[in-house]
Every structure is written in structure tokens, then in C-alpha cells.
C-alpha positions, 0 to 999 in steps of 0.5 A: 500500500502506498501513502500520500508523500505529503503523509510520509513528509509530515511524519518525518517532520514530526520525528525530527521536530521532536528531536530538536526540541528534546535536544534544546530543552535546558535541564536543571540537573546540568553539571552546573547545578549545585545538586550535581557539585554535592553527590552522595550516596547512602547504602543499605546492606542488606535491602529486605527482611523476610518474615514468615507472618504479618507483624513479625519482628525483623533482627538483622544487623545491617551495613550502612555506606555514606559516601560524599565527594565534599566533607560534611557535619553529618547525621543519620536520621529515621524518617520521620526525623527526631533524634539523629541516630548517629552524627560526626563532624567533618567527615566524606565517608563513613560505614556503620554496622547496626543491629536492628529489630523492626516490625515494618520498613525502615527510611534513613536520611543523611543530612548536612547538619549545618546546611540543613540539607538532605544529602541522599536517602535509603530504604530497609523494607520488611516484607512477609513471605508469599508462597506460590500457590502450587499447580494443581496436578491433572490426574491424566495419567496412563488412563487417556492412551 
């Protein structure tokens, strides 16, 4: 089948419009933003917990990994924040080892204390287990032949 060469311009119109207008959209996430200068990187080892049943408690020491290119007052908190759970002065990288014990998932926060900025979030989820429901067997058997 044919098409109209008007219908084929104007598709590849539309195509390489669309293109051009993509590639000259400015970005606030450019490397000039003040975000890109202050990257880092808070890290939960390991991610989840497993319980068998609803409301079961979760004990599981954890690793927790900040890492920032630029010196910060640092402090841990547990969203919601109230009492940081940990803080040091003047430091880029740090790894804690934690035992906790939770009945439902966990948010973390690292935030410049001096700033008052947050510097990078991570998650500790608990999850209860889901078995598969397992295929019913179809008694065909010898029987059919």
C-alpha cells in the first residue's frame, strides 16, 4: 500500500521536530547545578527482611555506606526525623554496622547538619513471605492412551 508523500513528509517532520526540541530543552540537573557539585550516596546492606507472618519482628544487623565527594557535619536520621541516630563532624565517608529489630520498613536520611540539607536517602523494607500457590496436578495419567 502506498501513502500520500505529503503523509510520509509530515511524519518525518514530526520525528525530527521532536528531536530538536528534546535536544534544546535546558535541564536543571546540568553539571552546573549545585545538586550535581554535592553527590552522595547512602547504602543499605542488606535491602529486605523476610518474615514468615504479618507483624513479625525483623533482627538483622545491617551495613550502612555514606559516601560524599565534599566533607560534611553529618547525621543519620529515621524518617520521620527526631533524634539523629548517629552524627560526626567533618567527615566524606563513613560505614556503620547496626543491629536492628523492626516490625515494618525502615527510611534513613543523611543530612548536612549545618546546611540543613538532605544529602541522599535509603530504604530497609520488611516484607512477609508469599508462597506460590502450587499447580494443581491433572490426574491424566496412563488412563487417556
Amino acid at each position: 500500500m502506498k501513502r500520500p508523500a505529503f503523509a510520509i513528509s509530515l511524519t518525518t517532520y514530526l520525528l525530527v521536530g521532536s528531536c530538536c526540541l528534546a535536544t534544546q530543552q535546558e535541564h536543571s540537573w546540568s553539571a552546573d547545578s549545585p545538586i550535581e557539585k554535592m553527590k552522595a550516596s547512602l547504602t543499605i546492606r542488606p535491602t529486605t527482611c523476610v518474615v514468615k507472618q504479618q507483624g513479625q519482628i525483623c533482627k538483622q544487623a545491617i551495613t550502612i555506606l555514606f559516601v560524599s565527594q565534599q566533607q560534611h557535619n553529618l547525621c543519620i536520621y529515621q524518617v520521620p526525623k527526631e533524634n539523629p541516630l548517629w552524627c560526626k563532624e567533618q567527615t566524606s565517608e563513613i560505614e556503620l554496622n547496626v543491629k536492628i529489630t523492626a516490625n515494618k520498613s525502615i527510611q534513613l536520611q543523611a543530612v548536612d547538619e549545618d546546611k540543613g540539607l538532605v544529602l541522599a536517602t535509603s530504604s530497609f523494607t520488611h516484607s512477609v513471605f508469599e508462597p506460590v500457590d502450587k499447580k494443581k496436578r491433572r490426574n491424566y495419567g496412563l488412563g487417556i492412551l
